[in-house]
C-alpha positions in Angstrom: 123.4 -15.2 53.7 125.3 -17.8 55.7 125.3 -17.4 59.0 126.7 -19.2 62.0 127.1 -19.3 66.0 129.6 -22.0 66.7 127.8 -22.0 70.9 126.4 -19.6 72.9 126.7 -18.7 76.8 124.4 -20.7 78.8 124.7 -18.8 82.3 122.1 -16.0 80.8 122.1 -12.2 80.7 121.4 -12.0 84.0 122.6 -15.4 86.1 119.4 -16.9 85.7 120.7 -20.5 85.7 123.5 -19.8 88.3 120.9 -18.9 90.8 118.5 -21.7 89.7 121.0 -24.4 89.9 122.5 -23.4 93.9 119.1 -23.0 94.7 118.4 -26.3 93.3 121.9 -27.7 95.0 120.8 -26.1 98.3 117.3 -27.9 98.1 115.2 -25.1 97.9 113.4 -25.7 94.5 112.7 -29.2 92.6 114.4 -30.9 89.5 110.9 -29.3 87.9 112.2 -25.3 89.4 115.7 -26.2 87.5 114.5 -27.7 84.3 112.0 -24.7 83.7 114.9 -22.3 83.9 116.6 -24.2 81.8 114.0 -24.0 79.1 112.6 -21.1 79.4 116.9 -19.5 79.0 117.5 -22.5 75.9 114.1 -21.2 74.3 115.2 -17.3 74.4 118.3 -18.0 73.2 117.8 -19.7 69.9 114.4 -17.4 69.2 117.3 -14.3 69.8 119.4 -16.2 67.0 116.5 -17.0 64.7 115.5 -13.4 65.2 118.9 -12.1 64.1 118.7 -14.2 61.1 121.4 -17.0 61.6 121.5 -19.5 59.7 122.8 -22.4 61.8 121.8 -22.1 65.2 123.8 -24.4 67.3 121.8 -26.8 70.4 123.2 -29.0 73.1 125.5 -26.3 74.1 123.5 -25.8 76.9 124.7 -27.4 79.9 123.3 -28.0 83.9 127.1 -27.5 84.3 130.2 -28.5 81.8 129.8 -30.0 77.9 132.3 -32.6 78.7 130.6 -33.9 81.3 127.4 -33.9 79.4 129.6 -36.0 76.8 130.3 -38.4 79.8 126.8 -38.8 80.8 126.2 -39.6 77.1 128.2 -42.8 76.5 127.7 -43.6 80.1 131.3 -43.3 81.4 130.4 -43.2 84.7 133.1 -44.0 87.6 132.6 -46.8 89.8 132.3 -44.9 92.6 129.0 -43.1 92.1 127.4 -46.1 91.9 125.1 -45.7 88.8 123.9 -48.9 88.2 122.8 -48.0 84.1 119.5 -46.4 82.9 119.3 -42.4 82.0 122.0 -40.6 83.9 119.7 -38.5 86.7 120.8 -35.0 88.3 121.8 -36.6 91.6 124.4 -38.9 89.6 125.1 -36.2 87.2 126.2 -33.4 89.9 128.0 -36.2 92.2 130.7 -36.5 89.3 130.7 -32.8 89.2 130.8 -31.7 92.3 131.5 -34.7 94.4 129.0 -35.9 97.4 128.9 -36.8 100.9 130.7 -39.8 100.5 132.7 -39.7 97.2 135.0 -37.1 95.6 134.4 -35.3 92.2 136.3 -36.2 89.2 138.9 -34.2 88.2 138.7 -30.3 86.9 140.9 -28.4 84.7 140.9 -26.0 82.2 138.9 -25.6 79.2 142.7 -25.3 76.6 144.3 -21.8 77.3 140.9 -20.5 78.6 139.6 -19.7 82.0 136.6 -22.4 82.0 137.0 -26.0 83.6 135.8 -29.3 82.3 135.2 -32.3 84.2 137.8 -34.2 83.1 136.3 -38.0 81.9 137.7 -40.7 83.6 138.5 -43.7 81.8 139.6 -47.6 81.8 139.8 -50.8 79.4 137.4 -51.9 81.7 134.8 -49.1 81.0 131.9 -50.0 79.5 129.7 -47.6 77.6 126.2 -47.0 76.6 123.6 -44.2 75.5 122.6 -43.5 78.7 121.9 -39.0 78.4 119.5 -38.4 75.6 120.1 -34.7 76.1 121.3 -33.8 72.3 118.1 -35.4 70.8 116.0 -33.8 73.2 117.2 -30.4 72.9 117.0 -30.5 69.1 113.7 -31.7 69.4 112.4 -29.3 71.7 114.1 -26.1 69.5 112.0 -27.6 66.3 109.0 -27.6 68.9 109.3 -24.1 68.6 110.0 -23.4 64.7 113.6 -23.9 64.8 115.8 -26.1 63.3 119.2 -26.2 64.8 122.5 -27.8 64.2 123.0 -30.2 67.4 126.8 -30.0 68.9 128.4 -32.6 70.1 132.0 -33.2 71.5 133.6 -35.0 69.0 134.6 -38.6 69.7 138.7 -38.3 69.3 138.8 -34.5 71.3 136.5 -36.4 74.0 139.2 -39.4 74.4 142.3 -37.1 74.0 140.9 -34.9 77.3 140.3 -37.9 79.5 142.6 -39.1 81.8 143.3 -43.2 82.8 140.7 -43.9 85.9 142.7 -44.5 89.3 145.0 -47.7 89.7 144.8 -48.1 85.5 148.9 -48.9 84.4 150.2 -46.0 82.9 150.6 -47.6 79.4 146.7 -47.3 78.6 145.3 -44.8 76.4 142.1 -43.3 76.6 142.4 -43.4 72.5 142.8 -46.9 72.3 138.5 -46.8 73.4 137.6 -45.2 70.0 136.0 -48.2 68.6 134.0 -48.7 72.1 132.6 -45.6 72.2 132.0 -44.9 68.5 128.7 -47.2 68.6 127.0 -44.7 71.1 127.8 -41.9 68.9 126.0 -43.8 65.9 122.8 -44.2 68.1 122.8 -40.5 68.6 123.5 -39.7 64.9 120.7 -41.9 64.0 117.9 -40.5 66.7 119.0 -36.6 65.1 118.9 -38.3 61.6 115.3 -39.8 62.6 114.1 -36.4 63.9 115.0 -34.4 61.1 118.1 -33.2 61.4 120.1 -31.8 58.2 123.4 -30.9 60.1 125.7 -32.0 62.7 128.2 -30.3 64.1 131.2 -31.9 66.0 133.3 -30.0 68.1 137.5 -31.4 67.5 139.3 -28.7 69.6 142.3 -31.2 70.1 142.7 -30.3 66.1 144.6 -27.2 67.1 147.0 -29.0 69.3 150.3 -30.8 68.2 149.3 -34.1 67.3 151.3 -37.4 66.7 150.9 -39.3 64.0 148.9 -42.6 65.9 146.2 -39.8 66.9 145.9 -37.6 63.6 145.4 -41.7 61.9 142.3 -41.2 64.7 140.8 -38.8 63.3 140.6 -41.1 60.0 139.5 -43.6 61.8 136.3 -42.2 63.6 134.9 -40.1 60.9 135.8 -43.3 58.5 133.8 -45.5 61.0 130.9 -43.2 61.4 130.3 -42.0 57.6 128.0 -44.8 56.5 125.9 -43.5 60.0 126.1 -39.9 58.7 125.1 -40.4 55.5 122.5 -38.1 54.4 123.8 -35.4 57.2 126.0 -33.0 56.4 129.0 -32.9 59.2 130.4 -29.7 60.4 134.2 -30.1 62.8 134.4 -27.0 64.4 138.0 -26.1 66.0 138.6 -22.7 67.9 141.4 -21.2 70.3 144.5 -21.1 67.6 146.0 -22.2 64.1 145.6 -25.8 62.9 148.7 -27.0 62.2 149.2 -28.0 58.6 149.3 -32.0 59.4 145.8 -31.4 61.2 144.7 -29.5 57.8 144.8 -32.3 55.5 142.3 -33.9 57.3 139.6 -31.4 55.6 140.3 -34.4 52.5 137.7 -37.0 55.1 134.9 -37.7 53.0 132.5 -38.2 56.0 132.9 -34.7 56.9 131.1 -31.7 55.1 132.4 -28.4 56.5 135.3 -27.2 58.6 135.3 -24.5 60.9 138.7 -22.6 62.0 139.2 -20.1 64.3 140.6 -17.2 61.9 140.8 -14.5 64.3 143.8 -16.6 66.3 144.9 -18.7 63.4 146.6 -16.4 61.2 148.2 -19.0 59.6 145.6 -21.2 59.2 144.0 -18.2 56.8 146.8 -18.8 54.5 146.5 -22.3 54.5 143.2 -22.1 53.1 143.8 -19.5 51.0 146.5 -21.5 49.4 144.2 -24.6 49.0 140.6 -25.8 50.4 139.0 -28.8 49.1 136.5 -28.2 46.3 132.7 -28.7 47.4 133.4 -28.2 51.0 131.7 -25.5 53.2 134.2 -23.3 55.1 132.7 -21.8 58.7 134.6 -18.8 58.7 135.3 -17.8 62.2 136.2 -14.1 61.9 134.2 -12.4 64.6 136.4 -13.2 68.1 134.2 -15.1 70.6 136.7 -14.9 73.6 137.0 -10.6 73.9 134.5 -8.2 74.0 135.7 -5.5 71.4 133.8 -5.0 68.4 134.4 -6.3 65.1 136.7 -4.7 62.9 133.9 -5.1 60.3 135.1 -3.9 57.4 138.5 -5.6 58.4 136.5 -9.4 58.6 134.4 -8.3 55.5 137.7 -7.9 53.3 139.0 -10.8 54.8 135.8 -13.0 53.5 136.0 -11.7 50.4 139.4 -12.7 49.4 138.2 -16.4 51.1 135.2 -16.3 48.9 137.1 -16.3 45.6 139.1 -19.9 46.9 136.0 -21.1 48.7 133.2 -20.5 46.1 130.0 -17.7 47.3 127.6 -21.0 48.2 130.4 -22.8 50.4 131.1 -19.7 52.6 129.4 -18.9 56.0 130.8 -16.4 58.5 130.8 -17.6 62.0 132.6 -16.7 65.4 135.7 -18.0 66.0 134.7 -20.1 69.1 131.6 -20.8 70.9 130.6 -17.4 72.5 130.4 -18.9 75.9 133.8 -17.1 76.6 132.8 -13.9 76.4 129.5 -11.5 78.4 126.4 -12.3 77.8 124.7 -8.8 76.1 125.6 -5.1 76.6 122.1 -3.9 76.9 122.1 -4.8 80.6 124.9 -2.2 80.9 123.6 0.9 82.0 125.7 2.6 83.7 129.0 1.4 81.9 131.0 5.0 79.8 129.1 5.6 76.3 132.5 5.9 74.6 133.9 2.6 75.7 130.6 1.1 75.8 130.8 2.3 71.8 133.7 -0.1 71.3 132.2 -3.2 72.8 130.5 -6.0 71.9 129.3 -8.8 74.4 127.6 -12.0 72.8 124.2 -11.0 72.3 125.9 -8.2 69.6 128.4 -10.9 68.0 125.5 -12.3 66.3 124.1 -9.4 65.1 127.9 -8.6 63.8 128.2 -12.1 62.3 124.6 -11.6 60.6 125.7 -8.5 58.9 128.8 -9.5 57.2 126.7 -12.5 56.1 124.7 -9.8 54.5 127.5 -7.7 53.9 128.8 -10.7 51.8 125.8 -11.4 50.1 125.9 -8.0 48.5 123.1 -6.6 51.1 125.7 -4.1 53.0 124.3 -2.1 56.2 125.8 1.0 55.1 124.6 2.8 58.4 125.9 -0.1 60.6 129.3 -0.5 59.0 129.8 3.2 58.7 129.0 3.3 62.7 131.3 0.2 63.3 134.2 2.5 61.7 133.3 5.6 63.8 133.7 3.9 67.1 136.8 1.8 65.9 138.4 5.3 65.0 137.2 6.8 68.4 139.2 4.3 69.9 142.1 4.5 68.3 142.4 8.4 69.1 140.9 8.4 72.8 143.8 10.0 74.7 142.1 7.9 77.8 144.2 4.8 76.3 147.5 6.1 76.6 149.8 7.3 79.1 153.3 7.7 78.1 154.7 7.5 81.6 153.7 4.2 81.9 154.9 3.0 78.4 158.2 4.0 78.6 158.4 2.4 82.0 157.0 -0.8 80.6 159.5 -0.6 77.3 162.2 0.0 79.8 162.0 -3.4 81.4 162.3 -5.8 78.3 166.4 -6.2 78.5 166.6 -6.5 82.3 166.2 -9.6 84.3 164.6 -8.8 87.5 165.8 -11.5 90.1 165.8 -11.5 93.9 169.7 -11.0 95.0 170.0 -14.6 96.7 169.3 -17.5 96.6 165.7 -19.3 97.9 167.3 -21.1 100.5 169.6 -18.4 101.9 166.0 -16.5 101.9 164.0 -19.3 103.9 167.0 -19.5 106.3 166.6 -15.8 106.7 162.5 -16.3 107.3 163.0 -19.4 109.3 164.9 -17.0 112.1 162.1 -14.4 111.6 159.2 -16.4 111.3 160.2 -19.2 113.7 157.5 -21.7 111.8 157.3 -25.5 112.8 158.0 -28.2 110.2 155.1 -28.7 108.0 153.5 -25.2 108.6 149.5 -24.9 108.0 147.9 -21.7 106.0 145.0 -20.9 103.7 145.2 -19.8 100.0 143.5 -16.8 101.0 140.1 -15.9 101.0 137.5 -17.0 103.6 133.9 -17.7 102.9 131.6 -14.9 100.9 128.4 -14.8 103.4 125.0 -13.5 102.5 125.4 -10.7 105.3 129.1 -9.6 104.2 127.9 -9.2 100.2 124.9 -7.4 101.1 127.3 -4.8 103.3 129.6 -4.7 100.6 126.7 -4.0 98.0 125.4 -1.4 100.2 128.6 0.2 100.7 128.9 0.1 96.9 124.9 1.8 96.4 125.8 4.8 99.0 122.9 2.8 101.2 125.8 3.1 104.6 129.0 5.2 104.9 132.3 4.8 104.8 132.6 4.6 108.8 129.9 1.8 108.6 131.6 -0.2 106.0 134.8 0.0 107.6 134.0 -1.6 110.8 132.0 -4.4 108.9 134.7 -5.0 107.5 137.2 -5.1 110.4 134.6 -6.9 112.4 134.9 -9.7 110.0 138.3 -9.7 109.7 138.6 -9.9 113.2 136.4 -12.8 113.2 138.6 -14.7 110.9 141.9 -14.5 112.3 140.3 -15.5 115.2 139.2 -18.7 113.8 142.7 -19.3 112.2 144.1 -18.2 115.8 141.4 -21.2 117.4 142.6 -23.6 114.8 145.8 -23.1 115.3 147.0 -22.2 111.9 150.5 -21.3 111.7 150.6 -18.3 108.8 147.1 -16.5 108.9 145.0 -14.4 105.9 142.5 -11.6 106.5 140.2 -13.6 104.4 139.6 -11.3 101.5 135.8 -9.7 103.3 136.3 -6.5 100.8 136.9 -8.2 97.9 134.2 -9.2 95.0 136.9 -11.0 93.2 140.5 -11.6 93.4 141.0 -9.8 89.9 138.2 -7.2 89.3 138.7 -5.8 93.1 142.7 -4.8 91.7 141.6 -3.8 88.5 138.6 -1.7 90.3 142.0 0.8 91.9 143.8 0.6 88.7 144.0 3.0 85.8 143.4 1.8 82.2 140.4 -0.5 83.5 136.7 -0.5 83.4 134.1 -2.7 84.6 130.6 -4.2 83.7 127.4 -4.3 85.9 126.3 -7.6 84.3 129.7 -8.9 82.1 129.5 -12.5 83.8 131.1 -15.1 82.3 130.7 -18.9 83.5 134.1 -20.4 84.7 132.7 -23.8 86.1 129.6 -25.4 86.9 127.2 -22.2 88.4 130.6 -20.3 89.2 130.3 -17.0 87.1 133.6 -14.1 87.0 133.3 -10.3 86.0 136.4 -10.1 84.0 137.6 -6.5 83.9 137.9 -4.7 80.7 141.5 -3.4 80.1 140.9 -0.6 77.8 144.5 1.2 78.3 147.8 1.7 79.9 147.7 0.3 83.3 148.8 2.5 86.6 148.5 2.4 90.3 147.5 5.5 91.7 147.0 4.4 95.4 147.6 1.8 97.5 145.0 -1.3 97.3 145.5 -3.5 100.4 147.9 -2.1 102.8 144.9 -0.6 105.1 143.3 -3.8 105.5 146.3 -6.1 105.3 148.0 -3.7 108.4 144.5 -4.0 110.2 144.7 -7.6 110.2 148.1 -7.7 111.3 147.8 -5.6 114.0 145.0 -8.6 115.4 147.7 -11.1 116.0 150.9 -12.0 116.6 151.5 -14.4 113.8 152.5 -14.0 110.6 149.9 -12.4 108.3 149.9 -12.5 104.6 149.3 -9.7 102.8 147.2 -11.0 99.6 147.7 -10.0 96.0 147.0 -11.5 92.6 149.7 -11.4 90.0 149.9 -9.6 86.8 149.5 -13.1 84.8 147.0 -13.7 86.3 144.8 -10.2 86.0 146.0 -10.3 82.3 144.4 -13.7 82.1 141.4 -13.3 83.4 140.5 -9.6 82.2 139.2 -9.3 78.9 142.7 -7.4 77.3 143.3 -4.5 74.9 143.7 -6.0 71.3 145.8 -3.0 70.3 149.2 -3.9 72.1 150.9 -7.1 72.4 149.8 -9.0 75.9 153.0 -9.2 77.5 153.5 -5.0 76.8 150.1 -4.8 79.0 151.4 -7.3 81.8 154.8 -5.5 82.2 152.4 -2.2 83.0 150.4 -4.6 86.0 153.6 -5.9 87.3 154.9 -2.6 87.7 152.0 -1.5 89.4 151.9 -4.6 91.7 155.2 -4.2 92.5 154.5 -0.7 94.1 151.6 -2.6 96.3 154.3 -5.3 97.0 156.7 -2.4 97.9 153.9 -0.5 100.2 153.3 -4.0 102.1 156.9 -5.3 102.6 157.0 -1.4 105.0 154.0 -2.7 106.4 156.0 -5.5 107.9 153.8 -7.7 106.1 154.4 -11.5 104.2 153.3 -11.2 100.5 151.3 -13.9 98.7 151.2 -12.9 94.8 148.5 -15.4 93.2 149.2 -16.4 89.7 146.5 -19.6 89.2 146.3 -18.6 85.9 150.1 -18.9 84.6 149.3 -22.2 82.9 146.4 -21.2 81.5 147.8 -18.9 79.4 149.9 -21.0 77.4 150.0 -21.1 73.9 148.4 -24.4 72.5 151.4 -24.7 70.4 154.3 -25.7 71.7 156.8 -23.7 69.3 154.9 -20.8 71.2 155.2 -21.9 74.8 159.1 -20.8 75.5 158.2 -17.0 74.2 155.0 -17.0 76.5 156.7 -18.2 79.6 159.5 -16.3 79.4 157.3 -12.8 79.5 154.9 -14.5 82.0 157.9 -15.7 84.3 159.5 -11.7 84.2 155.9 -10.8 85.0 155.5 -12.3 88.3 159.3 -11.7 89.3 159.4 -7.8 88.2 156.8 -7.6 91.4 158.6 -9.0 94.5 162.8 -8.4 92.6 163.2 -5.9 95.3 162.1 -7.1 98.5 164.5 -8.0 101.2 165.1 -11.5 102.3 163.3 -11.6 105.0 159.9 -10.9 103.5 158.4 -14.7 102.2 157.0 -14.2 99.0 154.1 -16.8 98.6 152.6 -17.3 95.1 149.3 -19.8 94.2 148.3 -21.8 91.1 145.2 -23.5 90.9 143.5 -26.6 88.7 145.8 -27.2 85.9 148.5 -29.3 84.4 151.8 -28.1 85.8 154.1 -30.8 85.1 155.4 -29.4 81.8 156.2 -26.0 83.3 157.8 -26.9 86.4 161.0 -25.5 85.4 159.4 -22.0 84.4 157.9 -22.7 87.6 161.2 -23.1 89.4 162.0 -19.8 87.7 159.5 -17.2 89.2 161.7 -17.9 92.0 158.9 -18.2 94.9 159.8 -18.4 98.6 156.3 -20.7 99.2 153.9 -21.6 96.2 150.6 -23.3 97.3 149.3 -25.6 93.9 146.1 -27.7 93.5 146.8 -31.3 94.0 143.8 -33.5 95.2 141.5 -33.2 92.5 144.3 -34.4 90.0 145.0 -37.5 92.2 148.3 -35.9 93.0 149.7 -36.5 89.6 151.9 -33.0 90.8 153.8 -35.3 92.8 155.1 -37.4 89.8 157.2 -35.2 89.0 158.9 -34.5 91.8 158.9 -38.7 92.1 161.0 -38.3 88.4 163.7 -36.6 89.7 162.9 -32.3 89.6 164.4 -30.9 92.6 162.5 -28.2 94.1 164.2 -25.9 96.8 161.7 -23.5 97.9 158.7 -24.1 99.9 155.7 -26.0 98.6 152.5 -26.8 99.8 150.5 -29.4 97.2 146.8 -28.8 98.2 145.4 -32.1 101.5 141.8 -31.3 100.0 139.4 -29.9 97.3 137.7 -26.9 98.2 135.5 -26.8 95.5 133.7 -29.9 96.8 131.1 -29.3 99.9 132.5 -32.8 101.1 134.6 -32.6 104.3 137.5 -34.7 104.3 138.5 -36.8 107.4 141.9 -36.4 109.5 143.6 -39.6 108.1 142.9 -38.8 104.8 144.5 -35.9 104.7 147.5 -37.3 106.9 147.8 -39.9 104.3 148.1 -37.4 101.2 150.5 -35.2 103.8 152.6 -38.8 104.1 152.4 -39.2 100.1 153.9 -36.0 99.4 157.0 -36.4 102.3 157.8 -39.4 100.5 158.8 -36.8 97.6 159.7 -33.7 99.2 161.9 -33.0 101.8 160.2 -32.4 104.9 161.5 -28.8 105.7 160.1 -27.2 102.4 156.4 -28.6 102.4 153.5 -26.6 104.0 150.3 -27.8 104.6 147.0 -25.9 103.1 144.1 -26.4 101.0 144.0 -26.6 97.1 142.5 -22.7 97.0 140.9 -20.1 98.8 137.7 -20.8 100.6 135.3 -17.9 99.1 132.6 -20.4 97.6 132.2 -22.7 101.1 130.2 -22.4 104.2 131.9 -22.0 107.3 130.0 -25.4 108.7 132.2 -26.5 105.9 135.7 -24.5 106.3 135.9 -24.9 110.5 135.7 -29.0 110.3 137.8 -29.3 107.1 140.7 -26.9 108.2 139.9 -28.5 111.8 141.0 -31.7 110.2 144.1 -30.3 108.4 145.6 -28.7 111.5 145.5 -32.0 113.7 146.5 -33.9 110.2 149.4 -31.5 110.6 150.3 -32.1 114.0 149.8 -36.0 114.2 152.4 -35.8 111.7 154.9 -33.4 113.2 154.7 -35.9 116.3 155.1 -39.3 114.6 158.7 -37.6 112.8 160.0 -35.6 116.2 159.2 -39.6 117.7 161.2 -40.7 114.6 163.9 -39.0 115.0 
């Protein structure tokens, strides 16, 4: 009975570590507070998988805050900047690279492949010197067989790590992370021998970057490293574990490495991959089977996954074969017992992490001829319950939805006839300064939303909380001096569950977190069926805010893309049937809010995410993701700006389908990435509309100066033409402090002004 959990959510069931680490961050417990947390949640989790009865229980996926940058602190990759002067990476280095400092920015953050979890992106140089400087792997395997449990230690393999970094600041574009593999191969040998020393029987390497399409020179990598480090591994066996699609069939051959034992592929994504094993897997070789989906929360099609292993059984051999999830779990909620108050019928078709394992364990069972008749026979009760619930469909909204696929749903003219239209309207100065949207979450404003929510005050109450802080915000903007104001988002617990809390075909969890970076956790909404607006979602407050000024107010939505992304999604439909059904219903709010004489921002920060990891897949994803976002705003007249936001990816290879959603104003992170969005402007892409390439990083505490951000403002006119860019942050500022927000925004106004001043003297 083979059994296996590729990683496992580290936030716990209920936020443990989240609150341990801010109050940790905030300095109101010690490194001792934090580290007990952490044991005490590392300890329950692998007795909960021992319990269950894996097999291979899976340790260093735990993390204070991102795998990659655990992997960093590791080989010792630390940027100059911080410092470190060598010895055992502390906490006080390890959260400055995270999370930047008083003095020094973070490194970089971006998505985790197509998912909605950021990595700290490892920053690298010929002239980086590495060394075993985090003994966190050894220590955690050590501490699980402390307490009867032997586990398979994870570590970010050594090509993935390399083809994720990024060359450091001021390093000439011709260098290669890659070309470090020997360098950094010697600090993975001194942790291969330490786990060797202490007992352990498997390791497991994690080679995402597998999945990907690969050139030659860095498939020949992959050779190389697991060539290099065989002699170390001897006596091991060696799992490489890749998730989140298909391995194409060049990546495939490398299951011939004699260094490496096992291989594990994502088979509930990689459809293909299934018949490339199927046609041929080497002899003696363990397949990890990952057939139970560790990034949704539906239940296992068991009997589905059971025939599935089966037919894999008779090419694989009965000893070589053990089921896994398709991914590390960390992607999905954490258990379903803390629900309580979530529908028994559509609780009946979930399955958060917690009941993944217990899935995998009982086609491990299943497989070994010791079937859970009871279990599989409930399995198929509530998979047929949901196929016949008529909660799921609505056939108003699917014939709406079919209805769209062979129009193209433009705005009648062109952007700049449009901005010349809003120019006359709006009467905005050069450079204008705005906000992505929200304004900070306070301890007071939760709690009144929270008691709203409980029945605790009424309706009357709530409401004037709520104006009052509205109020109080665009009377900050007003005292800053910010050109196009935001209500600042007080009623909202998220930018995507409070939509999908006033849409049909959605459901929520009480406890469904899932961690997106560092101790930031997200409540994906579960889309269960067809997707309607009944009522309108923001007009009220956006017309409230309005009504407090004179200047332009945005009225704030997020965009389907974006709620598909960051939902967990119906597996029954194809996606882009179930974002056509959002975009229509946005598109009534849009409607609703362009009456209200009100400018429209539509967020999509999660448009790049969402691409395929294959490129042959990328044009049909961004075609349907593109229509998405411009089936909401097609109607609208001129004069209403349509704003949109993106936030912390790589955006250069979709500027044209960017270009193509056909935005009046789109606000996009930039200072993190050391404005590597400007390069390609800088090669040549033309960009008409407005465009306002984040001064500074939100997601730092730090506060940046006035000439700092005057001197990324000056970077960017050097690119773009000085009547199209707008001046704001990199995103919204929920997770700050307004000591924070008032000096940083402070700064960007006058940054804003100093500049307007030095070109009307220029001129």
């Amino acid at each position: 009975m083979a059994s296996h959990i590729v990683g496992y959510p580290r936030m716990g069931p209920k936020r443990e570590l989240k609150f341990a680490l801010e109050s940790f961050w905030d300095g109101k417990s010690s490194a001792e507070d934090l580290e007990k947390v952490a044991t005490d949640l590392r300890a329950s989790i692998w007795k909960q998988m021992a319990d269950a009865g894996i097999k291979y229980i899976p340790s260093n996926t735990f993390s204070y805050y991102d795998q990659v940058l655990d992997t960093t602190a590791m080989l010792g990759a630390v940027p100059d900047r911080y410092s470190w002067t060598g010895g055992e990476i502390n906490l006080s280095t390890y959260f400055s690279m995270a999370r930047g400092n008083a003095t020094v920015p973070a490194m970089e953050m971006t998505k985790w492949f197509d998912t909605n979890y950021h990595f700290i992106v490892p920053e690298l140089a010929p002239s980086t010197k590495f060394s075993y400087s985090s003994h966190k792997a050894i220590n955690e395997y050590k501490e699980a067989k402390a307490l009867g449990v032997d586990t398979v230690p994870v570590l970010v393999g050594p090509v993935s790590y390399l083809l994720l970094s990024k060359a450091a600041k001021g390093v000439e574009k011709s260098f290669s992370p890659l070309s470090l593999l020997s360098s950094i191969l010697p600090v993975y040998k001194e942790v291969i021998a330490q786990l060797k020393a202490a007992g352990a029987s498997w390791i497991q390497f994690d080679e995402p970057t597998l999945v990907k399409d690969l050139e030659s020179h860095q498939l020949s990598a992959f050779s190389a490293a697991y060539s290099e480090l065989e002699s170390a591994l001897s006596g091991l066996n060696v799992l490489v574990e890749t998730y989140f699609a298909d391995v194409p069939a060049d990546s495939y051959k490398l299951t011939s490495l004699s260094s490496v034992t096992a291989y594990g592929f994502d088979l509930e994504r990689g459809t293909k991959t299934l018949e490339l094993v199927k046609s041929g897997f080497p002899a003696g070789k363990y397949l990890f089977a990952g057939v139970v989906d560790g990034r949704n929360i539906w239940a296992d099609d068991l009997a589905a996954s059971l025939a599935t292993l089966q037919s894999l059984e008779a090419v694989v051999g009965k000893d070589k074969l053990v089921v896994s999830t398709s991914c590390s779990l960390m992607h999905t909620a954490v258990d379903l017992v803390n629900e309580t108050k979530l529908d028994d019928e559509i609780k009946s078709w979930l399955a958060f992490a917690a009941q993944k394992v217990v899935e995998v364990n009982a086609l491990a069972k299943a497989l070994a001829g010791q079937k859970d008749e009871a279990y599989f026979s409930a399995n198929a009760a509530a998979l047929a319950s949901r196929r016949s619930s008529p909660r799921v469909t609505n056939e108003e909204v699917q014939k709406a939805a079919t209805a769209l696929k062979g129009s193209d749903h433009r705005r009648a003219t062109t952007v700049s006839a449009r901005l010349d239209a809003q120019q006359k309207k709006l009467n905005l100065p050069i450079l204008p300064t705005t906000t992505i949207g929200s304004f900070p979450q306070t301890v007071e404003l939760r709690r009144v939303r929270r008691e709203y929510k409980a029945k605790k005050i009424s309706e009357e109450e709530y409401t004037n909380a709520i104006k009052e802080e509205i109020s109080k915000v665009v009377k900050i903007q007003e005292e800053l001096d910010i050109d196009v104001l935001v209500h600042g988002e007080p009623e909202r617990n998220d930018m995507v569950e409070y939509f999908g809390e006033q849409l049909s075909g959605f459901t929520f969890t009480a406890n469904g977190w899932v961690q997106s970076y560092g101790s930031r956790c997200v409540k994906p909404p579960i889309i269960y069926g067809d997707v309607s607006r009944p009522n309108p979602m923001t007009v009220f407050w956006s017309k409230m805010a309005q009504s407090m000024t004179a200047r332009p107010m945005k009225g704030m939505l997020t965009g389907p893309v974006t709620i598909l992304n960051w939902s967990f999604v119906r597996n029954d439909q194809p996606r882009f049937e179930t974002c056509y059904q959002i975009a229509l219903a946005i598109k009534k709010e849009v409607e609703d809010l362009e009456a209200g004489g009100i400018q429209i921002q539509i967020d999509e920060a999660a448009l790049r995410e969402g691409l395929p990891l294959r490129k042959s897949e990328h044009a049909f994803y961004l075609d349907w993701a593109v229509h998405s976002f411009r089936i909401t705003n097609c109607g609208v007249q001129d004069t209403t700006q349509i704003h949109t936001h993106m936030c912390y990816s790589n955006f250069n290879d979709i500027i044209q389908s960017i270009i193509n959603m056909d935005a009046d104003v789109i606000t996009i992170e930039n200072s993190r990435s050391d404005e590597k969005l400007l390069s390609v402007f800088r090669e040549g892409v033309v960009y008409g509309a407005g465009i306002g390439p984040g001064v500074y990083d939100i997601h730092s505490p730090r506060i940046p100066s006035k000439e700092e951000i005057a001197d990324r403002v000056n970077k960017m006119l050097a690119v773009l033409d000085t009547n199209i860019l707008w001046v704001n942050p990199d995103c919204g500022l929920k997770t700050r402090k307004y000591a924070e927000v008032k000096p940083a925004l402070t700064n960007m106004v006058e940054a804003a002004k100093q500049i307007r001043a030095e070109l009307a003297k220029a001129q």
